[in-house]
PyMOL commands that place a pseudoatom at each C-alpha (Angstrom):
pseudoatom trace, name=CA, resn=UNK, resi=1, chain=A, elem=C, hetatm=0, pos=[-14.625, 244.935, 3.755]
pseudoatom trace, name=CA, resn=UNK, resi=2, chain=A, elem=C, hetatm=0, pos=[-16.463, 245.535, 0.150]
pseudoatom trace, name=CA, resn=UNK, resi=3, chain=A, elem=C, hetatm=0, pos=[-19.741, 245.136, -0.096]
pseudoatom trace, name=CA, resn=UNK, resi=4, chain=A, elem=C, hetatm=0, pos=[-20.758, 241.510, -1.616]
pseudoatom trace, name=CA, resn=UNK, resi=5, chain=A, elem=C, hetatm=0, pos=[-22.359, 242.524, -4.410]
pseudoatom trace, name=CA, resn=UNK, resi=6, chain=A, elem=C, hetatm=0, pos=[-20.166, 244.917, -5.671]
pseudoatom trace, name=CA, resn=UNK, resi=7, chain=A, elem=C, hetatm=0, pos=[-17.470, 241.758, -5.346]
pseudoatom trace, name=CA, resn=UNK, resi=8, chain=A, elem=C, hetatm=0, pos=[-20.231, 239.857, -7.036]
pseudoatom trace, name=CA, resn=UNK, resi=9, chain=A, elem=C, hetatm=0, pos=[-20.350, 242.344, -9.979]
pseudoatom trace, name=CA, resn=UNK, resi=10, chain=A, elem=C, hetatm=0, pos=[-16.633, 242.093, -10.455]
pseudoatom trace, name=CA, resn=UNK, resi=11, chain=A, elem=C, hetatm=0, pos=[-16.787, 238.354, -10.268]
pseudoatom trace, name=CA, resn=UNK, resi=12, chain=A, elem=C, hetatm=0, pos=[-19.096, 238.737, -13.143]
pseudoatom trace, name=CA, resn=UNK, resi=13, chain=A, elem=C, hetatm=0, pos=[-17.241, 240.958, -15.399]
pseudoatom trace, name=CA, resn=UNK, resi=14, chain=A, elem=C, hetatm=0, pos=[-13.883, 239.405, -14.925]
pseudoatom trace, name=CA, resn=UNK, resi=15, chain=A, elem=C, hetatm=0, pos=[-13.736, 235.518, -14.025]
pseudoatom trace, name=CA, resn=UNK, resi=16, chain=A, elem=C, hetatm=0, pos=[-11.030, 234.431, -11.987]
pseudoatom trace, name=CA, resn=UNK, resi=17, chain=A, elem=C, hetatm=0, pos=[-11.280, 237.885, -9.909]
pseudoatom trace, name=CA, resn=UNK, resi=18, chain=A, elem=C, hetatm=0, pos=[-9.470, 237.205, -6.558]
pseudoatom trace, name=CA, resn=UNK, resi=19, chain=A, elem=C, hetatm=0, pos=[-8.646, 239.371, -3.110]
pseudoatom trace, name=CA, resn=UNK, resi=20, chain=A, elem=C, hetatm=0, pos=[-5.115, 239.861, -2.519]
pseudoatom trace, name=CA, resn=UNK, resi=21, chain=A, elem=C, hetatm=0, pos=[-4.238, 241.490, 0.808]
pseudoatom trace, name=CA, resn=UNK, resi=22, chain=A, elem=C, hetatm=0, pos=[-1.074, 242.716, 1.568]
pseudoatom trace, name=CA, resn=UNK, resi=23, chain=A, elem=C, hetatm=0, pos=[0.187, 245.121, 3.981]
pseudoatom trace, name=CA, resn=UNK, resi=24, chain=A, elem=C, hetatm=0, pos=[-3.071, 245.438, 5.342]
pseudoatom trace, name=CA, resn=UNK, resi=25, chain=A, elem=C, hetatm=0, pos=[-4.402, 246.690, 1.759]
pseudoatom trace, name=CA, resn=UNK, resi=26, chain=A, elem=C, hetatm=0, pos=[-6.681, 245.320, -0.183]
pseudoatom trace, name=CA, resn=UNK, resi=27, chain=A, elem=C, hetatm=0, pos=[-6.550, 244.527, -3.689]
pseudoatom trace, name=CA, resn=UNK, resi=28, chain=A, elem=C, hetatm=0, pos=[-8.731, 242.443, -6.516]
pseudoatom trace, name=CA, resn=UNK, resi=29, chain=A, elem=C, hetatm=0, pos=[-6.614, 240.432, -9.058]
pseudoatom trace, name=CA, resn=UNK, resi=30, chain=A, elem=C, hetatm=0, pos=[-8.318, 240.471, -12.171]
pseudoatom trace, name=CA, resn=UNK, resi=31, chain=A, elem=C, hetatm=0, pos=[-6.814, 237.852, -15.028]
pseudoatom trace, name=CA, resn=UNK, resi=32, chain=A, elem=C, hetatm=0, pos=[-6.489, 238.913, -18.817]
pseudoatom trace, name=CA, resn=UNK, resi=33, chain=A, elem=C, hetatm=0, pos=[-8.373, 241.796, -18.976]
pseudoatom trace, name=CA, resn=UNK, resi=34, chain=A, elem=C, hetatm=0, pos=[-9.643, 242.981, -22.159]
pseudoatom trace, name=CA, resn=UNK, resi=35, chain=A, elem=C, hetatm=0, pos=[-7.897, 246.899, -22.722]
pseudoatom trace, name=CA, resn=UNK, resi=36, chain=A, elem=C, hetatm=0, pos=[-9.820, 248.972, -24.948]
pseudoatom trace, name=CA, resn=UNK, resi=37, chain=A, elem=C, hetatm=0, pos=[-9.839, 248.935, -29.109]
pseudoatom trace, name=CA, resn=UNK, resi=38, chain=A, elem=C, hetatm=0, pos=[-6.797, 249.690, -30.599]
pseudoatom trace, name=CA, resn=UNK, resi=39, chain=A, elem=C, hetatm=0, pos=[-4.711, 248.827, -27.338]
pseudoatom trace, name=CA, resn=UNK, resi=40, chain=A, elem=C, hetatm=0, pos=[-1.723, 246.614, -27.421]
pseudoatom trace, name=CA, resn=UNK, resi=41, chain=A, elem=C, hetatm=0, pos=[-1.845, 243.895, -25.444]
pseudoatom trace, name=CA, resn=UNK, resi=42, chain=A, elem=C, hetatm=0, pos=[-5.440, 243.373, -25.791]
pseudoatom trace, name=CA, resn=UNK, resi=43, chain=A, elem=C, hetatm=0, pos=[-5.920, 241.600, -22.833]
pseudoatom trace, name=CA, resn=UNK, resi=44, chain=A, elem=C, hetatm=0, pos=[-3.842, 241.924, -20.000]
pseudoatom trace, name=CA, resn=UNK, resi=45, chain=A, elem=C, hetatm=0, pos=[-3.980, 240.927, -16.175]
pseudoatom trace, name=CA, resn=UNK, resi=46, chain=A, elem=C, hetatm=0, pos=[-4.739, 243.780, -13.403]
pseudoatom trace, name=CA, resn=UNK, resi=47, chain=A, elem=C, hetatm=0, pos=[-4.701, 244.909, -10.318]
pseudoatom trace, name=CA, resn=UNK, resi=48, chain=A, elem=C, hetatm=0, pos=[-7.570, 246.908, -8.825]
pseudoatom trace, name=CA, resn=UNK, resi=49, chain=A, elem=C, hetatm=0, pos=[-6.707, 248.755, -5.629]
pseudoatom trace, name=CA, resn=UNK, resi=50, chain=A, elem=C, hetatm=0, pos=[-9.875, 250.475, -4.472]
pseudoatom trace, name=CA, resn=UNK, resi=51, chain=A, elem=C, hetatm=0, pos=[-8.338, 252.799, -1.654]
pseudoatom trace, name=CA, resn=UNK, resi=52, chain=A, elem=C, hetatm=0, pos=[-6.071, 255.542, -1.287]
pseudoatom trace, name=CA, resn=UNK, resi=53, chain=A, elem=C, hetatm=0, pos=[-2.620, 254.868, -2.165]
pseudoatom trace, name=CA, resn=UNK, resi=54, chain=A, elem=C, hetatm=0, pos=[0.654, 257.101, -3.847]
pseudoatom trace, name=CA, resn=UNK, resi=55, chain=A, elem=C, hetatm=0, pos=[-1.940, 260.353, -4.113]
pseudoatom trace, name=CA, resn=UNK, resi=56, chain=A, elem=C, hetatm=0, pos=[-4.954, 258.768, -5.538]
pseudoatom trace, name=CA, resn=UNK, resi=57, chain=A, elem=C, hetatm=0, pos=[-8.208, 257.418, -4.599]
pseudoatom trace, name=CA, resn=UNK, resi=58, chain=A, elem=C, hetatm=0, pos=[-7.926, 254.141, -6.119]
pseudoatom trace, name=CA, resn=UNK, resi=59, chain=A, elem=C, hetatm=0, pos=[-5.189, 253.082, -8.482]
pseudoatom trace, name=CA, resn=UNK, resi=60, chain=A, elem=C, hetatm=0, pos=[-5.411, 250.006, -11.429]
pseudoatom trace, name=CA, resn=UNK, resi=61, chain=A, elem=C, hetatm=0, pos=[-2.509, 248.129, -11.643]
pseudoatom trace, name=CA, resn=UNK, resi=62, chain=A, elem=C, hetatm=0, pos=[-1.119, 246.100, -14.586]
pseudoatom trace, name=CA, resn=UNK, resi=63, chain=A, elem=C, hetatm=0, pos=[1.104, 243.092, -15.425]
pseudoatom trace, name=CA, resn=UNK, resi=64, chain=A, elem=C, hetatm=0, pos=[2.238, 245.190, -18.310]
pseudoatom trace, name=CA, resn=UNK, resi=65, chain=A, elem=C, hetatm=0, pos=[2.590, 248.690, -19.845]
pseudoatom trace, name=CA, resn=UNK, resi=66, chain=A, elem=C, hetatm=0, pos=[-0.519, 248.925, -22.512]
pseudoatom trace, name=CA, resn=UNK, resi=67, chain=A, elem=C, hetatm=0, pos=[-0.235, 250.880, -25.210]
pseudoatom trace, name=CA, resn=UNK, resi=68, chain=A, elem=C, hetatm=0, pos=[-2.799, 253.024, -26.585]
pseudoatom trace, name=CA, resn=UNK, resi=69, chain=A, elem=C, hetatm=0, pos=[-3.793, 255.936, -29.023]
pseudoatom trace, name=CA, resn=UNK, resi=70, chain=A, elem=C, hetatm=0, pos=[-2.403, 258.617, -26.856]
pseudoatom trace, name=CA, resn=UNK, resi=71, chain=A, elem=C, hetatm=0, pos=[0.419, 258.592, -24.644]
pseudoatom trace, name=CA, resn=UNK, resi=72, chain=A, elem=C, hetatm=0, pos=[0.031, 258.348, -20.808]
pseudoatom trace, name=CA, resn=UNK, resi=73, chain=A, elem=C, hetatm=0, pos=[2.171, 258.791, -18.090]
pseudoatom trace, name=CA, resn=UNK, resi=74, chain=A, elem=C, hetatm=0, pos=[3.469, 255.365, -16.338]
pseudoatom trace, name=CA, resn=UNK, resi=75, chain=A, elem=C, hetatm=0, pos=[4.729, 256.891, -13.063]
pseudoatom trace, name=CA, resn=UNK, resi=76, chain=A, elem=C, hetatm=0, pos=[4.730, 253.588, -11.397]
pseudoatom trace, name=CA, resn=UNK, resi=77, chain=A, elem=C, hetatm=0, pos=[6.648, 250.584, -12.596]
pseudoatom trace, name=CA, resn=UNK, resi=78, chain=A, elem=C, hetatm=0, pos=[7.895, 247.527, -11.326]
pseudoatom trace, name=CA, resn=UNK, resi=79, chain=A, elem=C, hetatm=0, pos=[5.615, 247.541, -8.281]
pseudoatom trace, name=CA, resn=UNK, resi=80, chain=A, elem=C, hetatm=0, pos=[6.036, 244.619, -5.925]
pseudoatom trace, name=CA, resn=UNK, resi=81, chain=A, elem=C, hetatm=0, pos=[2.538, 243.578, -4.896]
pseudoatom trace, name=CA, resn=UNK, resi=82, chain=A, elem=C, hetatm=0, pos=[1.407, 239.941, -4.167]
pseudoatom trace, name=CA, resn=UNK, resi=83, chain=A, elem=C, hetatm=0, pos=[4.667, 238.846, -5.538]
pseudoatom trace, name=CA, resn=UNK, resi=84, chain=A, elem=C, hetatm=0, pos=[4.600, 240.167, -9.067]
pseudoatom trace, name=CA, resn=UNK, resi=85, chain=A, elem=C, hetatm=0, pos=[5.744, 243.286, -10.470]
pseudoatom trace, name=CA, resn=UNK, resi=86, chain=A, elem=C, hetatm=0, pos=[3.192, 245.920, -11.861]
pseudoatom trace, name=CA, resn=UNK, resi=87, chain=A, elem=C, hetatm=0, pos=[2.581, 249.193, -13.850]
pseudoatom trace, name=CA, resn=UNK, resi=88, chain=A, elem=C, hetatm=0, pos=[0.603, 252.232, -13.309]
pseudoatom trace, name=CA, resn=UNK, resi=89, chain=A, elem=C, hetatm=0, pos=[-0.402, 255.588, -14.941]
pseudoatom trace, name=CA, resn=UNK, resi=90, chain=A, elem=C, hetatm=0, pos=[-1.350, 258.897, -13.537]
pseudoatom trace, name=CA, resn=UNK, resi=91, chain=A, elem=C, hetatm=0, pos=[-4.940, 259.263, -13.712]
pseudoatom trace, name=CA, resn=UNK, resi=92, chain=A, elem=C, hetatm=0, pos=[-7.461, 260.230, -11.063]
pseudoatom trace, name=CA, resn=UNK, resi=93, chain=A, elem=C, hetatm=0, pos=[-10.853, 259.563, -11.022]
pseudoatom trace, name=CA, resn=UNK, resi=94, chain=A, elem=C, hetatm=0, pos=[-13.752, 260.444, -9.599]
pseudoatom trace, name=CA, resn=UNK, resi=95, chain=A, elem=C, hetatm=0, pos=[-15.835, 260.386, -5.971]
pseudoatom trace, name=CA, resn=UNK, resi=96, chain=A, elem=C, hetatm=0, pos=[-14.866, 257.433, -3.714]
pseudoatom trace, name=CA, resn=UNK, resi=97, chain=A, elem=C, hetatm=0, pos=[-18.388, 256.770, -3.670]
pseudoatom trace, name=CA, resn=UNK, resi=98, chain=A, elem=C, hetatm=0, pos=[-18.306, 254.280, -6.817]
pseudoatom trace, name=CA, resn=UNK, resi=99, chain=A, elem=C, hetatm=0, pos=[-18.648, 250.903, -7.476]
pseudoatom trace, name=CA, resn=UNK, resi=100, chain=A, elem=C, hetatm=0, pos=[-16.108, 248.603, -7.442]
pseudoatom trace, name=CA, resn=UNK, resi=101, chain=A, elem=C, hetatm=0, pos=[-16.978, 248.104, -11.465]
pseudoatom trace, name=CA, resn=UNK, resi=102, chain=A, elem=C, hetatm=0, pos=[-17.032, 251.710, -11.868]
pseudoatom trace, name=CA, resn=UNK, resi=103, chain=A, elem=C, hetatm=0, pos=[-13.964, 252.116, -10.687]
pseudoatom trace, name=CA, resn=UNK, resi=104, chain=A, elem=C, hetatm=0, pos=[-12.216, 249.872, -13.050]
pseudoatom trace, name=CA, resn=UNK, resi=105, chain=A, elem=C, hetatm=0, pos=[-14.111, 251.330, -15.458]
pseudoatom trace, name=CA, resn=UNK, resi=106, chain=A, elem=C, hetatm=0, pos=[-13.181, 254.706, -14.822]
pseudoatom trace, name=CA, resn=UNK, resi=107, chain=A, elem=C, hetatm=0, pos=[-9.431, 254.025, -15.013]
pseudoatom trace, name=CA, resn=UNK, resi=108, chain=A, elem=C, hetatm=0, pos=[-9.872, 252.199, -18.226]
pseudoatom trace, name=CA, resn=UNK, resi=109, chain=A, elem=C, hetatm=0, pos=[-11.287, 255.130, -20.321]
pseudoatom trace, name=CA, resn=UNK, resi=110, chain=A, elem=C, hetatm=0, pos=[-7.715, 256.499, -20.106]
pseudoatom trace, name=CA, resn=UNK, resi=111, chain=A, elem=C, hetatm=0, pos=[-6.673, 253.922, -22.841]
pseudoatom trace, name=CA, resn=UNK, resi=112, chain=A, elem=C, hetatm=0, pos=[-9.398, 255.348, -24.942]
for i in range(1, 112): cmd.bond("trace and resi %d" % i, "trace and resi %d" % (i + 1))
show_as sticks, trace
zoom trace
């Protein structure tokens, strides 16, 4: 459904990346993380869904509520997907158009 080497580029940047489908969505599991400087925890496992879903584009999921330097707004929590329970924020990013590693990327730089 992704293109290979986008998957490939995740599987690079976070070992132990794995496709979860559920619901006919598709999502990439991506174990401990590392969050941004100054973030609490510093690592931190997540959830990359890469299509539309609750308003956005693409949403990143995460095992737990980080913490940064500025507030944001968790407007999802507790989250049943692939039988664990996981936290979002509001933030919207760019075109559809971008990488799978963009993507994460993109939704990261709110913790900055």
């Amino acid at each position: 459904m992704y293109p290979q080497d986008q998957v490939d580029e995740l599987k690079g940047l976070y070992s132990g990346l794995r496709l979860i489908e559920e619901a006919g969505v598709h999502y990439f599991l991506m174990p401990n993380v590392l969050t941004p400087k100054g973030c609490v925890p510093d690592k931190v496992d997540a959830l990359l869904c890469p299509s539309a879903r609750d308003g956005y584009a693409s949403r990143l999921f995460f095992a737990k509520q980080v913490a940064g330097p500025r507030p944001l707004n968790w407007n999802a929590n507790g989250v049943r997907i692939g039988e664990r329970n996981w936290h979002a924020y509001s933030w919207k990013i760019g075109a559809s158009a971008q990488r799978l590693a963009q993507m994460v990327s993109s939704h990261l730089s709110a913790l900055v």
